[in-house]
C-alpha positions as CSV (number, residue, x, y, z in Angstrom):
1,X,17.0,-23.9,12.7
2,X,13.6,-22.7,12.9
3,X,10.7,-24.4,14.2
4,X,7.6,-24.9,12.1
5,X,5.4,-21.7,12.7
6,X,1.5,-22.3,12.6
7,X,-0.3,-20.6,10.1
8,X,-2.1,-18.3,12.6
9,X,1.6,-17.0,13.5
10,X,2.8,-16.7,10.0
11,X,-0.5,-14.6,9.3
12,X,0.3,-12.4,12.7
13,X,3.9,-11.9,11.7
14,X,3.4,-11.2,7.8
15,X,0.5,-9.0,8.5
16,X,2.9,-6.6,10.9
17,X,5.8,-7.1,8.5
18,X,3.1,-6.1,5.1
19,X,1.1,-3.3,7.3
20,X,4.3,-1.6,8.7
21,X,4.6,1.2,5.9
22,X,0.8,1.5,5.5
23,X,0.8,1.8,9.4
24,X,3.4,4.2,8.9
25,X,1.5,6.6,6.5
26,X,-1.9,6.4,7.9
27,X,-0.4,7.0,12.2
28,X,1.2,10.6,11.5
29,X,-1.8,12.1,9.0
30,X,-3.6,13.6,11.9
31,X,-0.3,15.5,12.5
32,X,0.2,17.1,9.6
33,X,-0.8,20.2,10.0
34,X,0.9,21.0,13.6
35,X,4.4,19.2,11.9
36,X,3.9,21.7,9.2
37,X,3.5,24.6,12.1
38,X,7.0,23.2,14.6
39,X,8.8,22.7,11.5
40,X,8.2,26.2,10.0
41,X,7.2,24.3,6.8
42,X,4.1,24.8,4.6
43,X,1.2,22.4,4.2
44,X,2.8,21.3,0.2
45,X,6.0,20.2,1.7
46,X,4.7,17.9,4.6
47,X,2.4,16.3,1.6
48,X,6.2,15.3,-0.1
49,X,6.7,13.4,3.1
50,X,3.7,10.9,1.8
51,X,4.5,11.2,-2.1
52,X,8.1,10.9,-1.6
53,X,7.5,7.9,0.6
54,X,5.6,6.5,-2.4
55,X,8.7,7.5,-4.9
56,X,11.0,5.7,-2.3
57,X,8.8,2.4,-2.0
58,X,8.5,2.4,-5.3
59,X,12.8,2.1,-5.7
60,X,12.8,-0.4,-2.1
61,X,10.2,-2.7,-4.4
62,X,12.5,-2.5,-7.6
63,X,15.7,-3.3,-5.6
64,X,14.5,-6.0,-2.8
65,X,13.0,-8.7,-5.6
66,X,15.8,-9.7,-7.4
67,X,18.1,-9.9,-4.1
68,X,15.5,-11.9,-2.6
69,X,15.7,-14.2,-5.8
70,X,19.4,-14.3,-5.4
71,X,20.6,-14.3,-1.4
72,X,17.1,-15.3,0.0
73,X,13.9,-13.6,1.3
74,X,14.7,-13.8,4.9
75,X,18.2,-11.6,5.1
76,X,16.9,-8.7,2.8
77,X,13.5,-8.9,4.8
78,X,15.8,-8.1,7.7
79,X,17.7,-5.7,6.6
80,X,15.3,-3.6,5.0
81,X,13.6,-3.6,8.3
82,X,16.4,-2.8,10.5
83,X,16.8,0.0,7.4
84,X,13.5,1.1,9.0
85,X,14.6,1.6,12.4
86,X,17.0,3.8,11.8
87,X,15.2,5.7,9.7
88,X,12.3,5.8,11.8
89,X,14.9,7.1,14.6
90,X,15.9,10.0,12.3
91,X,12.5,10.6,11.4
92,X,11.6,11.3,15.6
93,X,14.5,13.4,15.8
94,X,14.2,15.8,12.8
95,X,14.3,19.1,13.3
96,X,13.7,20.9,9.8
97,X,11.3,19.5,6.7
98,X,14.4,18.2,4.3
99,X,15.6,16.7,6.8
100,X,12.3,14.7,7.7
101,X,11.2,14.3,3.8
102,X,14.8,12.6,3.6
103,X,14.3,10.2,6.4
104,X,11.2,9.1,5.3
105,X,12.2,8.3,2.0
106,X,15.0,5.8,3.6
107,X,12.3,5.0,6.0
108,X,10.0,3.3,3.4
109,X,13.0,2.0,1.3
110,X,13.3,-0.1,4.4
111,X,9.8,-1.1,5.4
112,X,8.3,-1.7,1.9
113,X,10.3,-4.4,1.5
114,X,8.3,-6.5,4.2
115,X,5.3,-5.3,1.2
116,X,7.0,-7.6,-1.6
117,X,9.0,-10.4,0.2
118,X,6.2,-11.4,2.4
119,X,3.8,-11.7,-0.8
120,X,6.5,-14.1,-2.3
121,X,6.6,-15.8,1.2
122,X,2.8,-16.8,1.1
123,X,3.4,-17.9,-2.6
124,X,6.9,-19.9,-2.0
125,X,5.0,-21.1,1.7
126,X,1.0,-22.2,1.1
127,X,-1.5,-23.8,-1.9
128,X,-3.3,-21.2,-3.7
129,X,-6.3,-21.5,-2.0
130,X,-4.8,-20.9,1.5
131,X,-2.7,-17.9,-0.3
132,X,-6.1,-16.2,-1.4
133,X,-7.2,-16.6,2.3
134,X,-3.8,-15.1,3.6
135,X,-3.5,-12.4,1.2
136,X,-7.3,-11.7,1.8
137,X,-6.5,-11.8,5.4
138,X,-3.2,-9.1,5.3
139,X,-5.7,-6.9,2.4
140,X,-7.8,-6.7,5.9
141,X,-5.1,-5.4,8.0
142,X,-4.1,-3.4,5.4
143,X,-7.6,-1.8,5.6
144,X,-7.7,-1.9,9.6
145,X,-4.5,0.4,9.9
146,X,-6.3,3.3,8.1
147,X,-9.4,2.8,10.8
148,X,-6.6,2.5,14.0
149,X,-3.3,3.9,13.1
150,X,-5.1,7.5,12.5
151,X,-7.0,7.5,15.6
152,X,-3.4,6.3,17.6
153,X,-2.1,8.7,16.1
154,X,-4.1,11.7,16.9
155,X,-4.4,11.0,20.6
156,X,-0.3,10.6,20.4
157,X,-0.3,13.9,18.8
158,X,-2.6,15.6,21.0
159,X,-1.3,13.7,24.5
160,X,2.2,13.8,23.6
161,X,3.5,15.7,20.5
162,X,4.0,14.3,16.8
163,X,7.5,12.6,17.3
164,X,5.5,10.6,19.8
165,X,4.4,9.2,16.5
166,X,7.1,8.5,14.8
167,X,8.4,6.8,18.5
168,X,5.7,4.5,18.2
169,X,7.2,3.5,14.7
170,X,10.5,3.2,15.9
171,X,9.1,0.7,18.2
172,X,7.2,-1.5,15.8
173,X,10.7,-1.4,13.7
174,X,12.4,-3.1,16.4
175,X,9.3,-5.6,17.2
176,X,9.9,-6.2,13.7
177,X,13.8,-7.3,13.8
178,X,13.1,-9.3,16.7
179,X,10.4,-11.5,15.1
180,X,12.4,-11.9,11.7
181,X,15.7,-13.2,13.6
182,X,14.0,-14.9,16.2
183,X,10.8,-17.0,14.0
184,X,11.2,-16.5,10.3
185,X,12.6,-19.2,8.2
186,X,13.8,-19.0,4.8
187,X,11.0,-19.7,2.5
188,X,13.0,-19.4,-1.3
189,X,12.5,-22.9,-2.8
190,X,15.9,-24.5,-2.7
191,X,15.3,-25.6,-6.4
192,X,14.9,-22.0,-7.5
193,X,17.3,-20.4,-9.6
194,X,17.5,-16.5,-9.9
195,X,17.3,-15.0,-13.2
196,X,20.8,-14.2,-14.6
197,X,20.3,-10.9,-16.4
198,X,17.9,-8.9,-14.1
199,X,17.2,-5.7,-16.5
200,X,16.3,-8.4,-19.3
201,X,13.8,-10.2,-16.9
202,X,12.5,-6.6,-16.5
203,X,12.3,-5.6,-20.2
204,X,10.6,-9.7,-20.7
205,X,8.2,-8.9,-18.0
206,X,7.2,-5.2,-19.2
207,X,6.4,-6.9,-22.8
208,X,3.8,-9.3,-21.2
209,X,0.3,-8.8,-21.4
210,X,-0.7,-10.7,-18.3
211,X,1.7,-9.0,-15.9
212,X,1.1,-5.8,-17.0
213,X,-2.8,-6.8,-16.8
214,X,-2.3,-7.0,-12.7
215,X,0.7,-4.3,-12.5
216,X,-1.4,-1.3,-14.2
217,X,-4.9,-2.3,-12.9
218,X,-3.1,-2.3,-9.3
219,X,-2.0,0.8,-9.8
220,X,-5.0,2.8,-11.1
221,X,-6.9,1.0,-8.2
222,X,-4.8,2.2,-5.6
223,X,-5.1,6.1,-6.9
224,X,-8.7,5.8,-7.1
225,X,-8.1,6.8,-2.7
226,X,-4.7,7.8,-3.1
227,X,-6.4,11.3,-3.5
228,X,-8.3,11.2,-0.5
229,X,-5.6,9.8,1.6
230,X,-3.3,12.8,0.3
231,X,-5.7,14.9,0.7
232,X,-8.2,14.5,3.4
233,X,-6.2,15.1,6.4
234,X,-5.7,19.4,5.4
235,X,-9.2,19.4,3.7
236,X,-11.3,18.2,6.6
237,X,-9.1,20.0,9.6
238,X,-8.7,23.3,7.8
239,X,-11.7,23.3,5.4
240,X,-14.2,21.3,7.5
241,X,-12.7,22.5,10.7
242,X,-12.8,18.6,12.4
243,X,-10.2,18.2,15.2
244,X,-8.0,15.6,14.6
245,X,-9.6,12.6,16.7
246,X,-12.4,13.9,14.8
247,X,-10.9,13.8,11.5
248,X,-9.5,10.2,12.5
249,X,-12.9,8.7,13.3
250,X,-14.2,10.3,9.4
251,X,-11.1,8.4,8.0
252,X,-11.7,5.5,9.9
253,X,-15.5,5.4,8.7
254,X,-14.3,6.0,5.0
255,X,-11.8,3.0,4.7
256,X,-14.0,0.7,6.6
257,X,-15.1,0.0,3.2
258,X,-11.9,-1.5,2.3
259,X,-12.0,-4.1,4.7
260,X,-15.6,-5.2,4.3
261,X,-13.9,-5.7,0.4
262,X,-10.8,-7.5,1.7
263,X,-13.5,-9.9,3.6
264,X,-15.7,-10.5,1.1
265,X,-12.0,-11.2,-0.9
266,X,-11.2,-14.0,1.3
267,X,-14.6,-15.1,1.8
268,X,-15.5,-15.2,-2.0
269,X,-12.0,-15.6,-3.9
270,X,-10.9,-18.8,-3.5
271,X,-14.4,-20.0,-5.1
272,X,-14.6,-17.5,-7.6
273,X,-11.0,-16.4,-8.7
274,X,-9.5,-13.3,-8.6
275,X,-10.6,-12.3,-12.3
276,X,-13.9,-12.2,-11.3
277,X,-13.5,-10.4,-8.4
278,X,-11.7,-7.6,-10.4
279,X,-14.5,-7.6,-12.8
280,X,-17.0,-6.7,-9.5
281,X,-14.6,-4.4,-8.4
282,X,-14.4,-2.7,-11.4
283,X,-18.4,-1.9,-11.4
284,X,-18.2,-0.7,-7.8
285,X,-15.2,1.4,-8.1
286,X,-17.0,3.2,-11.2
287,X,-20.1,4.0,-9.1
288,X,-17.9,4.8,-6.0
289,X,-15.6,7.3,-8.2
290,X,-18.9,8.7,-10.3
291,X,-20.8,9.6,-7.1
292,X,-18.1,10.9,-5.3
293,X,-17.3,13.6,-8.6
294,X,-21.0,14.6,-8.6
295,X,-22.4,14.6,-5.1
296,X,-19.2,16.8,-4.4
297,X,-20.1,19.3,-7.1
298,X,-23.5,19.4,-5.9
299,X,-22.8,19.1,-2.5
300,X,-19.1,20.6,-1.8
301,X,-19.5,21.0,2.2
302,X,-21.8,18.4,3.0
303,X,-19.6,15.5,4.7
304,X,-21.9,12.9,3.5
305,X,-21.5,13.7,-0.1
306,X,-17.5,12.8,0.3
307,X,-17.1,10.2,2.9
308,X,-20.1,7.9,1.5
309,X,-19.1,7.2,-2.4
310,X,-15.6,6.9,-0.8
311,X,-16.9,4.1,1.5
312,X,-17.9,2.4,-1.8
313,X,-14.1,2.8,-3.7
314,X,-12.9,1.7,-0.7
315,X,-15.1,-1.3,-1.1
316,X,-13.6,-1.7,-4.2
317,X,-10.0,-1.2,-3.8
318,X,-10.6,-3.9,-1.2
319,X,-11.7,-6.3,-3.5
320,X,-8.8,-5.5,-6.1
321,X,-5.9,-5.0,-4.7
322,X,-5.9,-8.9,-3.7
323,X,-7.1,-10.5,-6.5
324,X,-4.3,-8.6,-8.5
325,X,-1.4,-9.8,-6.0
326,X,-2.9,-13.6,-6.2
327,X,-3.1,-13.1,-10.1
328,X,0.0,-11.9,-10.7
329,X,2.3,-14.4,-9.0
330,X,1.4,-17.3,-10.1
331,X,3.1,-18.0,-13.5
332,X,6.6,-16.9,-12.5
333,X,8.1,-19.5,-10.6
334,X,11.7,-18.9,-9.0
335,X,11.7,-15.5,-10.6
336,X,8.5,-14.6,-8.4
337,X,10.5,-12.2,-6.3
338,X,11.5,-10.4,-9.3
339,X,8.0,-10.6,-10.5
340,X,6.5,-9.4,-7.1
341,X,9.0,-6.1,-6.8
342,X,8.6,-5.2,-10.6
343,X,4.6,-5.3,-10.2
344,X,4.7,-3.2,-6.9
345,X,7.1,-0.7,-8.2
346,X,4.4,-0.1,-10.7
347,X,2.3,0.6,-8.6
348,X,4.3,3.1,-6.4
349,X,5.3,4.7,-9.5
350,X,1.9,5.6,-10.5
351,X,1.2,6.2,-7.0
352,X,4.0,8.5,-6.6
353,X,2.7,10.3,-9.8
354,X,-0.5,10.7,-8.8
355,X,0.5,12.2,-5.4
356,X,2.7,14.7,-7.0
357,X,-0.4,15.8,-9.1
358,X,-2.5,15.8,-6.5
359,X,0.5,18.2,-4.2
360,X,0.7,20.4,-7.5
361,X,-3.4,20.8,-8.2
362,X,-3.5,21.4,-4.1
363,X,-6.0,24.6,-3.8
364,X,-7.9,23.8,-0.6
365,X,-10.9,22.4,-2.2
366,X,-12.0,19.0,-3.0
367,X,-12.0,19.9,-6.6
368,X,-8.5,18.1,-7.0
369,X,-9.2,15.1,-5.1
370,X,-12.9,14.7,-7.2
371,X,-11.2,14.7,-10.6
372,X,-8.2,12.9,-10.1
373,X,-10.2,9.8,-8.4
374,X,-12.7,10.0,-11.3
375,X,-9.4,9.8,-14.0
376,X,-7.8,6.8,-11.8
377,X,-11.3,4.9,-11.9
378,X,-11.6,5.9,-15.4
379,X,-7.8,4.0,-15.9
380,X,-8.6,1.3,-13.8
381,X,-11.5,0.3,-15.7
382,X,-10.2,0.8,-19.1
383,X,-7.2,-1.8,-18.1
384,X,-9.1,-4.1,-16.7
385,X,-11.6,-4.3,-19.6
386,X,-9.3,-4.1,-22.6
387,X,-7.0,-6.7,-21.5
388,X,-9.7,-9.2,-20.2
389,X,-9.1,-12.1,-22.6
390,X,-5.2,-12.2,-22.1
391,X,-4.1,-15.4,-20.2
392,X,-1.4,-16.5,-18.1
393,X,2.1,-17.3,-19.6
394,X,4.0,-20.3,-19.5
395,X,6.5,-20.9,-16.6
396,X,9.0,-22.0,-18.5
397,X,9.1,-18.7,-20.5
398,X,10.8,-16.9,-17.2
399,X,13.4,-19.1,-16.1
């Protein structure tokens, strides 16, 4: 039996359980290129150790939902973290590219699925205005790891070599066990009964307009910096010749901007709502994505003309990417794990897309990064305005 956690500890431990895969993409892009080099691998096949880590949270997300419907959020929480830990493990020892690119597929198939149960555990735990605080709160850790885990991760890579890195991951994965068997409770409302047929939940949910509202707006959102995350680490050490604490402090400044959004999120949502949040974030991320594809055509090596209008998409992604996740939960009652892993497997999958359009345009330039942020804002917007007078479902319509 667990005792009652206060809600400054369920924040601490939700927000290392949520952050753990972003954490574990942002820590090793400073290393990049010298992995690349001690693995005799080129630049393209290190990038499929980030899109491939998108393909396999994308599959985690589809997967973990419906068992943690069925058998409970707290044991698949666990064992997708202790998943993790041994993938993190094979991950430090690898000694060849497939054989990393493997290991961190497995590696977020494990950790992402602290991404969709611990959503579902604010929604099965807390009122919705306290959710919209909480989710505002882990949408700001979300955006600290880009600032911190980069700049960790360069001094590990510079101090003590790159699978000092993944060390430091392996670490966090067994931090995370440890606090899921020790403090967690189970959170599934002991009323709730799982859907029977999952694939027909699936097909149900795919044919609503609200969910997909949140699930394709998410998605677009989220590749409107995919590109810069994907791109920016070879691009500003090779092209802009910035060492990698260098290059971590430039990526830090950039998605500051998302957690100046995820604050004014948690400041503003609760009184406002999350639709008109999106509608703000909508504007910005169409200004952010506009500037960034003409300053950078006008401007291709000046710093300023990229990292700025990427401060303001950040800004906007910050604002989004929580109001979709409060949004979408609501209606779905005992099927909200379900819900939760179909809407972030959207999300990876368009992810995972973009990154493997962004790995195939790859030439060096920002010319692939420019366009392909300018197409995802372009998405983002058109979703977001098209579907803006579709409203919630009934409950009832999902059990």
């Amino acid at each position: 039996m667990h005792k009652p956690l206060p809600l400054w500890a369920w924040s601490a431990i939700l927000l290392l359980l949520v952050c753990l895969s972003r954490i574990s993409i942002d820590i090793y892009l400073p290393s990049l290129p010298a992995m690349a080099d001690a693995l005799h691998a080129s630049d393209a096949q290190l990038q499929l150790t980030l899109s491939l880590f998108m393909a396999g949270s994308a599959a985690s997300m589809l997967v973990c939902g419906p068992l943690a419907d069925r058998h409970g959020r707290r044991p698949v929480l666990l064992a997708g973290m202790a998943i993790y830990l041994l993938a993190s493990i094979v991950c430090a020892c690898a000694t060849s590219a497939p054989v990393l690119i493997a290991a961190r597929v497995l590696q977020a198939f494990g950790g992402c699925s602290g991404t969709i149960i611990c959503r579902v555990m604010v929604r099965d735990r807390f009122d919705p205005a306290t959710q919209a605080r909480m989710l505002g709160r882990i949408s700001m850790g979300m955006g600290l790891s880009p600032i911190v885990a980069p700049l960790l991760g360069s001094v590990l890579e510079v101090t003590l070599g790159w699978r000092a890195v993944f060390m430091v991951l392996c670490a966090l994965g067994f931090l995370s066990v440890l606090l899921i068997a020790r403090y967690l409770p189970e959170t599934k409302p002991a009323n709730a009964v799982p859907h029977g047929n999952v694939l027909r939940l699936y097909r149900r949910l795919l044919g609503d307009a609200y969910f997909l509202r949140y699930a394709l707006a998410i998605g677009f959102v989220y590749c409107t910096y995919f590109p810069f995350i994907a791109e920016s680490s070879v691009l500003l050490q090779r092209g802009w010749q910035l060492s990698p604490g260098a290059y971590a402090l430039v990526f830090g400044l950039t998605v500051s901007g998302y957690m100046t959004g995820s604050k004014l999120f948690q400041k503003w949502g609760p009184r406002h709502g999350a639709d008109r949040m999106l509608g703000l974030a909508v504007a910005l991320n169409l200004a952010g994505a506009a500037s960034l594809l003409v300053l950078g055509n006008l401007a291709p090596w000046n710093l300023a003309s990229l990292v700025v209008p990427m401060m303001v998409v950040m800004l906007s992604v910050g604002m989004a990417i929580p109001a979709c996740q409060l949004a979408v939960l609501q209606p779905y009652g005992a099927q909200a794990g379900s819900a939760s892993g179909l809407f972030f497997f959207i999300q990876m999958a368009i992810t995972s897309a973009c990154g493997a359009l962004i790995a195939a345009l790859s030439d060096g330039s920002a010319q692939p990064m420019l366009w392909v942020t300018a197409g995802a804002s372009a998405a983002f917007a058109a979703v977001c305005l098209l579907s803006a007078r579709v409203r919630a479902p009934q409950a009832s319509m999902f059990t």
